[in-house]
Structures are given as structure tokens and as C-alpha cells.
DSSP file (Angstrom, degrees, kcal/mol; ACC not computed):
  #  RESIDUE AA STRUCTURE BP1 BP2  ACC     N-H-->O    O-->H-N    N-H-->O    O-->H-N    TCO  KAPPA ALPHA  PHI   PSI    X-CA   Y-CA   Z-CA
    1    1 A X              0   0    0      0, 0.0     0, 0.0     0, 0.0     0, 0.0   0.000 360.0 360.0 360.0 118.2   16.3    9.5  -36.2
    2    2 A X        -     0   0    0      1,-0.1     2,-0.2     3,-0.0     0, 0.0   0.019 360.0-129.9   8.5  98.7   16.3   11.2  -33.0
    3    3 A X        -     0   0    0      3,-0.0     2,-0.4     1,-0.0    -1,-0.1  -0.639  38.2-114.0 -73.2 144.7   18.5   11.2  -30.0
    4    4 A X        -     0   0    0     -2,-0.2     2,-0.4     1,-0.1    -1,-0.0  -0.791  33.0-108.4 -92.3 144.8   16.6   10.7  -26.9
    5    5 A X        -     0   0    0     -2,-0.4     2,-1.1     1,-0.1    -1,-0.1  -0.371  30.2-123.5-105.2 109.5   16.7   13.6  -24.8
    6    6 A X        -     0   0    0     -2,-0.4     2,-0.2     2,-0.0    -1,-0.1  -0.582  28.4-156.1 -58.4  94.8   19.0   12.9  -21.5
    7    7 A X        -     0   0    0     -2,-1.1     2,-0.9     1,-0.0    -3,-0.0  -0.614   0.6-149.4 -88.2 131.9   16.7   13.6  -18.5
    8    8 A X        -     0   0    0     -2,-0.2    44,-0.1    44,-0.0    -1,-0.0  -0.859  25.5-112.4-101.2 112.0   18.5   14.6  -15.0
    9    9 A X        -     0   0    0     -2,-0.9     2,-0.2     1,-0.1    42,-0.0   0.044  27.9-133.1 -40.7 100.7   16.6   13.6  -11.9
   10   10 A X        -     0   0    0      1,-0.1     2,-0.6    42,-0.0    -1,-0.1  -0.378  13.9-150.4 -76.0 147.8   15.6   16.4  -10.3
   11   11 A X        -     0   0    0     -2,-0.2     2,-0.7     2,-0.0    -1,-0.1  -0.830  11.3-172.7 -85.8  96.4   16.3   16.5   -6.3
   12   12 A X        -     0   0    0     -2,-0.6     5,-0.1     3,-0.0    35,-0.0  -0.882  31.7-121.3-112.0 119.4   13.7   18.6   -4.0
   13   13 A X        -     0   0    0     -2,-0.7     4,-0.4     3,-0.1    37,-0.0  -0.224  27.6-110.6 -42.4 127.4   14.9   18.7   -0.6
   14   14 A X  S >> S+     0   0    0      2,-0.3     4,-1.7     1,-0.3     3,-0.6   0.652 117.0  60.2 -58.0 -34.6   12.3   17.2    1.7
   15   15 A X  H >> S+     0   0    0      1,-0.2     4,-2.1     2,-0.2     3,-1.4   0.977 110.2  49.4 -49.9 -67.3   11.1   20.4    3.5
   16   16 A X  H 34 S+     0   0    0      1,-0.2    -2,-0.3     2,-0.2    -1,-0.2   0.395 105.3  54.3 -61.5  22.0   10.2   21.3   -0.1
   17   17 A X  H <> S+     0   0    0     -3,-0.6     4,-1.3    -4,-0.4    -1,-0.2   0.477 112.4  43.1-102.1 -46.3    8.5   18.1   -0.7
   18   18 A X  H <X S+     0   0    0     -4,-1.7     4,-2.0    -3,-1.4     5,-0.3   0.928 110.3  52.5 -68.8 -37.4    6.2   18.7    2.3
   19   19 A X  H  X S+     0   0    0     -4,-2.1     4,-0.6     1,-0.3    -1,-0.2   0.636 109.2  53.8 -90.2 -17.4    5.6   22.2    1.6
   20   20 A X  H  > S+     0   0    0     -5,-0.4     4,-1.2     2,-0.1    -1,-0.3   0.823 109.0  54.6 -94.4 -24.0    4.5   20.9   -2.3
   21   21 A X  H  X S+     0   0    0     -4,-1.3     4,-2.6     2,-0.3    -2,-0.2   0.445  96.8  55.5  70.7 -81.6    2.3   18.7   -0.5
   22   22 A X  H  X>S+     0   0    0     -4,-2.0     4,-2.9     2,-0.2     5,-0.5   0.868 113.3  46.8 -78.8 -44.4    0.5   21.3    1.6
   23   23 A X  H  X5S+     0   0    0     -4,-0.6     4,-2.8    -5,-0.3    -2,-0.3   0.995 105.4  55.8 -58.9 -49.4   -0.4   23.0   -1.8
   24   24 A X  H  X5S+     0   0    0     -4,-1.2     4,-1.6     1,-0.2     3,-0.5   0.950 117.7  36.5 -58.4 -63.9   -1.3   19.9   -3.3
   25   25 A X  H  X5S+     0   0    0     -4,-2.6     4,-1.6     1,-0.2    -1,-0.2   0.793 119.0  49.1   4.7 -72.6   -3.9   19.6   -0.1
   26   26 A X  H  X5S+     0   0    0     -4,-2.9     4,-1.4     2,-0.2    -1,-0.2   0.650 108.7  48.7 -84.3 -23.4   -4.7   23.2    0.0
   27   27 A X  H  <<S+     0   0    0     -4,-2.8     3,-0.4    -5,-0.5    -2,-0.2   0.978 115.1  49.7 -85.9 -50.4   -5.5   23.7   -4.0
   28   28 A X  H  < S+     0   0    0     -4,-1.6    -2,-0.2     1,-0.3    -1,-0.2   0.885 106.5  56.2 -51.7 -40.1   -8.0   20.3   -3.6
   29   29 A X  H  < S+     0   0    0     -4,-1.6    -1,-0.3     2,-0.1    -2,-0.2   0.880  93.3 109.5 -64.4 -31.0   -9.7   22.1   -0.3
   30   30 A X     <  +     0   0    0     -4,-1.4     6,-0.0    -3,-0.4     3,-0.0  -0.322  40.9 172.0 -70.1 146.4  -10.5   25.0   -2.7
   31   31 A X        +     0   0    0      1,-0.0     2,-0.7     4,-0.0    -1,-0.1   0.437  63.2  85.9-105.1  -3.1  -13.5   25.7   -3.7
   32   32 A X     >  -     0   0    0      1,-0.2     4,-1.5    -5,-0.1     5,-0.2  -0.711  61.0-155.3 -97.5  91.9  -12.3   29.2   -5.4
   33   33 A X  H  > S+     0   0    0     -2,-0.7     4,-2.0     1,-0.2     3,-0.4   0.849  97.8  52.8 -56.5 -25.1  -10.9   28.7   -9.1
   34   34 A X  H  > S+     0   0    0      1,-0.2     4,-2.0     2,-0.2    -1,-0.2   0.943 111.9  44.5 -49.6 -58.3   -8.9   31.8   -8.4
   35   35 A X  H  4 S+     0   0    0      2,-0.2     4,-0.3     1,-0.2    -1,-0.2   0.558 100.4  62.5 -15.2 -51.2   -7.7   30.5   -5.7
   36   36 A X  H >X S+     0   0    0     -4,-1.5     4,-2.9    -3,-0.4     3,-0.8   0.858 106.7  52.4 -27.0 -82.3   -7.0   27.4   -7.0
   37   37 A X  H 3X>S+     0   0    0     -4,-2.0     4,-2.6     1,-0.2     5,-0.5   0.873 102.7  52.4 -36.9 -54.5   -4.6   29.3   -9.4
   38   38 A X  H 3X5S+     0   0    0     -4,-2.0     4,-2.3    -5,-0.4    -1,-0.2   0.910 105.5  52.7 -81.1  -3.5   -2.8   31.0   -7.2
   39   39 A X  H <>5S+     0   0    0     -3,-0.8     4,-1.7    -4,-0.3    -2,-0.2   0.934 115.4  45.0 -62.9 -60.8   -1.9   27.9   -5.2
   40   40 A X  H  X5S+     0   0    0     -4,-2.9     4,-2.6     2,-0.2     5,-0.2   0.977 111.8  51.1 -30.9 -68.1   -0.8   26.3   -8.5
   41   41 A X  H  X5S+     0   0    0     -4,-2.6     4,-2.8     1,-0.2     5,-0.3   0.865 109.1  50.6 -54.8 -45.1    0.9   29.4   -9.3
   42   42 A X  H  X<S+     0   0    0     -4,-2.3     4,-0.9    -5,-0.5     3,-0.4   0.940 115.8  44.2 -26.7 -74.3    2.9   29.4   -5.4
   43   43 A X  H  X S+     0   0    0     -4,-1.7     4,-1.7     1,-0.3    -2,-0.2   0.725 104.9  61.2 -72.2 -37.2    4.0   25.9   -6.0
   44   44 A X  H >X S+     0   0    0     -4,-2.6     3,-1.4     1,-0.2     4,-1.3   0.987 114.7  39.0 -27.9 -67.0    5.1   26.7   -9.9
   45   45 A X  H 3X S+     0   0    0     -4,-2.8     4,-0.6    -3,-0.4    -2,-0.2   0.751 113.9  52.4 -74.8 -15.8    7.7   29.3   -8.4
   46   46 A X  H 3< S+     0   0    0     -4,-0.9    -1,-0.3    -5,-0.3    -2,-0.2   0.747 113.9  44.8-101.6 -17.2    8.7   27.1   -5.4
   47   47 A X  H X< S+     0   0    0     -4,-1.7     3,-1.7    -3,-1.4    -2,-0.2   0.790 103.6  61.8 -72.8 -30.5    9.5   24.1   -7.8
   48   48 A X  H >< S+     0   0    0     -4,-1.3     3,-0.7     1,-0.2    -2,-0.1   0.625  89.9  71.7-101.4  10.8   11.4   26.1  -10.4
   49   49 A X  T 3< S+     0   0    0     -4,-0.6    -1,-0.2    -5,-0.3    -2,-0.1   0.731 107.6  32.4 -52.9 -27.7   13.7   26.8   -7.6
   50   50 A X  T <  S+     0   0    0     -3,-1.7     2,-0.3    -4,-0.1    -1,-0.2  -0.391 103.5  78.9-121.7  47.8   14.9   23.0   -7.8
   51   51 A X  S <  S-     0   0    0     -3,-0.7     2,-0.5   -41,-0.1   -42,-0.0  -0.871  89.2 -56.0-143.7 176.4   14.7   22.1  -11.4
   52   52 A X    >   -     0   0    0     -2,-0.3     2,-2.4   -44,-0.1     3,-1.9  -0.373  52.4 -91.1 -58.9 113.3   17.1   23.1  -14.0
   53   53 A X  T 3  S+     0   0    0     -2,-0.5    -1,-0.1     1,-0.3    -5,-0.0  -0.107 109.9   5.1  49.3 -43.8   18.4   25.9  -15.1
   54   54 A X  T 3  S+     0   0    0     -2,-2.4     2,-0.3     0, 0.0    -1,-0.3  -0.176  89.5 142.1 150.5  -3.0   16.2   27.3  -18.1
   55   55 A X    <   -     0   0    0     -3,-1.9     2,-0.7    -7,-0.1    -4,-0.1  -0.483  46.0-135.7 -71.6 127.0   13.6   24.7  -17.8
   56   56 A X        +     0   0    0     -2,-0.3     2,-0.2    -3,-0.0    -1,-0.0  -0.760  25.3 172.4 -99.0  92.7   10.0   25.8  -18.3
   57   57 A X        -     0   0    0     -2,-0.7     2,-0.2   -13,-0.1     3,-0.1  -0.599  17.7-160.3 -71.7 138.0    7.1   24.6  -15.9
   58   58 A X     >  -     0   0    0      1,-0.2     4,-2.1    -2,-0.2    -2,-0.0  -0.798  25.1-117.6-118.3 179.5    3.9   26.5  -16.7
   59   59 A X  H  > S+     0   0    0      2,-0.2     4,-1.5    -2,-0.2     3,-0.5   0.980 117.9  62.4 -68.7 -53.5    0.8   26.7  -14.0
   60   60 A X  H  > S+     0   0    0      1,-0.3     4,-1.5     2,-0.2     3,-0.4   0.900 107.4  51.9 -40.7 -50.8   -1.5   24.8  -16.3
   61   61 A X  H >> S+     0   0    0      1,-0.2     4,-2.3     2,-0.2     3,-0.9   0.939 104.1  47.5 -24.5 -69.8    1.3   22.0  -15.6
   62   62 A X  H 3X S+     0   0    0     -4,-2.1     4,-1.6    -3,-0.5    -1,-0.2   0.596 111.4  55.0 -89.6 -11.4    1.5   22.0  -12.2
   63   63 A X  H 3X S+     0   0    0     -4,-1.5     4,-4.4    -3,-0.4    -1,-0.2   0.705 108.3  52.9 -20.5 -46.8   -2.7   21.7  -12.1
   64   64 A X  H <X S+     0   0    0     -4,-1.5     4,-2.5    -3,-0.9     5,-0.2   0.981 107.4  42.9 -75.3 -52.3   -2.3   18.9  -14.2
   65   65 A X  H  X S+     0   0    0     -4,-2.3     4,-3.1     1,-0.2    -2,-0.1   0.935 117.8  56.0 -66.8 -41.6    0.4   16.8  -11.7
   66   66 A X  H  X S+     0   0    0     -4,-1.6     4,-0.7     2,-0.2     3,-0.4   0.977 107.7  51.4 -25.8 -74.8   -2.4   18.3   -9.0
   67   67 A X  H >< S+     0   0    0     -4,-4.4     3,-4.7     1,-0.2    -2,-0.2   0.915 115.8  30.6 -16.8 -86.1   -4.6   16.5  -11.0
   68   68 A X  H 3< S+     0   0    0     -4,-2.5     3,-0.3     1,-0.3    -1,-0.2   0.685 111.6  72.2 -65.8 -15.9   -3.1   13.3  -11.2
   69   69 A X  H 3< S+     0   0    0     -4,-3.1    -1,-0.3    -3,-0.4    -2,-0.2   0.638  70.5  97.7 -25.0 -49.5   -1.9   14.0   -7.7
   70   70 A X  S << S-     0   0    0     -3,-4.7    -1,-0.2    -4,-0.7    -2,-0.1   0.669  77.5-142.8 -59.6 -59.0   -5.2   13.6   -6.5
   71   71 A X        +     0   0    0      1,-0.4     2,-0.4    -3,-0.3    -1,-0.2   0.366  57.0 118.8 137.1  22.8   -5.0    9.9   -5.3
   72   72 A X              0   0    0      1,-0.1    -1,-0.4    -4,-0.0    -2,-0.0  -0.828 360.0 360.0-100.6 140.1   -8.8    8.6   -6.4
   73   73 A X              0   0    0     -2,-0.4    -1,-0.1     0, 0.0     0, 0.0   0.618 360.0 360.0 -53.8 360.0   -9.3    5.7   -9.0
């Protein structure tokens, strides 16, 4: 059986909270899927400043938490 995998709660400083935020905003206000992407892609590199170590976030990820981000039923 398995061990279940010990998660540490990552901590993003509240400027970076806002500033993930404004992407989340800014990638719904696009109309440009390139665009779109590179917004993701901003916010990728400006999260994996505050996550662990070795930890892998991809862009297709951080689309997805956009996604679900989105705040509509």
C-alpha cells in the first residue's frame, strides 16, 4: 500500500496573490489565444517562485486553475 504523499502548504505573499489575480482577470479579458498563453505562461514563472523546490507546474496547469478560477456556475 501506499504512503500518502505529505503536502506542504504553500505561502504566496499577498502582493503575489494580487498580482496572480490581475492575470487571472487579464487572461479571461483576452480574446487572443496567444495571448492567453503568455499570460498563463507570466503567472507559471511568478508562482514557481513560491512553491517548492523542484516542484513542476506546467502552463496547461495554470489554464486549468484559470479555468476553474473563473467564478461562473
Amino acid at each position: 500500500m501506499a504512503m500518502p504523499m505529505k503536502r506542504t502548504p504553500i505561502e504566496i505573499p499577498p502582493k503575489v496573490a494580487r498580482r496572480f489575480a490581475a492575470h487571472l482577470q487579464a487572461y479571461h479579458a483576452e480574446q487572443d489565444a496567444n495571448r492567453r498563453d503568455e499570460i498563463a505562461a507570466e503567472a507559471r514563472h511568478m508562482l514557481l517562485e513560491h512553491i517548492p523546490a523542484g516542484s513542476k507546474l506546467r502552463v496547461s496547469e495554470v489554464k486549468e486553475l484559470f479555468e476553474l478560477m473563473r467564478g461562473e456556475p
